[in-house]
C-alpha positions in Angstrom: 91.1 76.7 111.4 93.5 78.5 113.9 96.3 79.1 110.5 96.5 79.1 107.0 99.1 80.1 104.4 99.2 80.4 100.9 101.6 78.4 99.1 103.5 77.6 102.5 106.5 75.9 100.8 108.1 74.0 98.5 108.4 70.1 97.6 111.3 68.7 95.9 111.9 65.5 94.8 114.1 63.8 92.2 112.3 61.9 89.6 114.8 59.6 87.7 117.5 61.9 87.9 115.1 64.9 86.9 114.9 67.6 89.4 111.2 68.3 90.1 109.6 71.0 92.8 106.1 71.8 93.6 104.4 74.6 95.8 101.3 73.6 97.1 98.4 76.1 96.6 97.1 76.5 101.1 98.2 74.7 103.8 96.2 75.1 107.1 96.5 74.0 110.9 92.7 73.3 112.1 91.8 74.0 115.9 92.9 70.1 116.3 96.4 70.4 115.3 95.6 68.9 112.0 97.7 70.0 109.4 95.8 70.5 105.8 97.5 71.2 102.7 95.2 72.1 99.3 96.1 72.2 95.9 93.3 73.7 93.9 93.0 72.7 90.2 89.9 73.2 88.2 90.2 69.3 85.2 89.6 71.5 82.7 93.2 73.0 84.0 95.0 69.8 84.7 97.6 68.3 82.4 98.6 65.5 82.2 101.7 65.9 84.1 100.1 67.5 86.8 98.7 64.3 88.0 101.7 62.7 89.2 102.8 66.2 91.2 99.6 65.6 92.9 99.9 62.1 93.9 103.7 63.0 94.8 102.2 65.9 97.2 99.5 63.5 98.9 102.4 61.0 99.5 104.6 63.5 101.0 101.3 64.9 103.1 100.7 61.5 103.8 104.3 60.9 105.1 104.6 64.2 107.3 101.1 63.3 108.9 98.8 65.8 107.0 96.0 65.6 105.2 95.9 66.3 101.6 92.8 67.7 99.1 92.9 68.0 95.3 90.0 70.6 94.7 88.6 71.0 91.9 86.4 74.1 89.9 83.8 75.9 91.4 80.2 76.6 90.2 80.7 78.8 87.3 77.6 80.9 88.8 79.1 81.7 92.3 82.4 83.0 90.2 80.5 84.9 88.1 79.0 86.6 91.1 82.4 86.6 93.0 83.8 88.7 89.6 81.0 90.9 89.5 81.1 92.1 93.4 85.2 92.2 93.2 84.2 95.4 90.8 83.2 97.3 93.8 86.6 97.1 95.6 87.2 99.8 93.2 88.1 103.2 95.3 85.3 105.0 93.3 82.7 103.4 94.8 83.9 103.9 98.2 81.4 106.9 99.5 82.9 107.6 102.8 80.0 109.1 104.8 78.5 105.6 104.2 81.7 103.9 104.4 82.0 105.4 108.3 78.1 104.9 108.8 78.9 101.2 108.0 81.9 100.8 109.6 80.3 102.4 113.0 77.3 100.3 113.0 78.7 96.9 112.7 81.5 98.0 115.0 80.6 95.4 117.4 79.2 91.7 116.4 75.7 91.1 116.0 73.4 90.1 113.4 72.9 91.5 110.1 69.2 91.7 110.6 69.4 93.5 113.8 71.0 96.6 111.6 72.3 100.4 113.2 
């Protein structure tokens, strides 16, 4: 992937004289000049007019010579986890001696294994 922006812009369409829009959740450029656009839905989530917003942003996709992805929810485990860690971003539990130690030994890339 070479870009990516979230919700990069806006579809609009009229559906039997009703105005509709829709913002698609990513859109990316891969290294290929593909373009990808993502809308990211967990079912649960989805209503039922949701569906045809979806198939009208493939069709669109489709039309402009993108790829399109519906993705669904993610292992309940791994976002458990992602909630947990995010509580750490938290300037309290930023100790800057270790902070600079850190930031210093990982300077340049290189494994994790190989360490300071």
């Amino acid at each position: 992937m070479v870009a990516s922006a979230s919700q990069p812009f806006w579809l609009r369409w009229d559906d039997h004289g009703r105005a509709c829009a829709h913002a698609p959740d990513w859109s990316a450029r891969l290294a290929d000049g593909t373009g990808v656009v993502l809308d990211c839905r967990p079912a649960e989530r989805a209503r039922p007019k949701d569906t045809g917003v979806f198939e009208t942003a493939a069709r669109a996709c489709t039309e402009a010579g993108w790829r399109y992805g519906l993705v669904g929810g993610h292992d309940p485990v791994l976002l458990a986890n992602a909630r947990w860690l995010s509580g750490y971003r938290h300037p309290r539990h930023r100790l800057q001696p270790t902070a600079e130690a850190l930031l210093a030994a990982f300077a340049q890339p290189r494994t994790l294994i190989t360490g300071p």
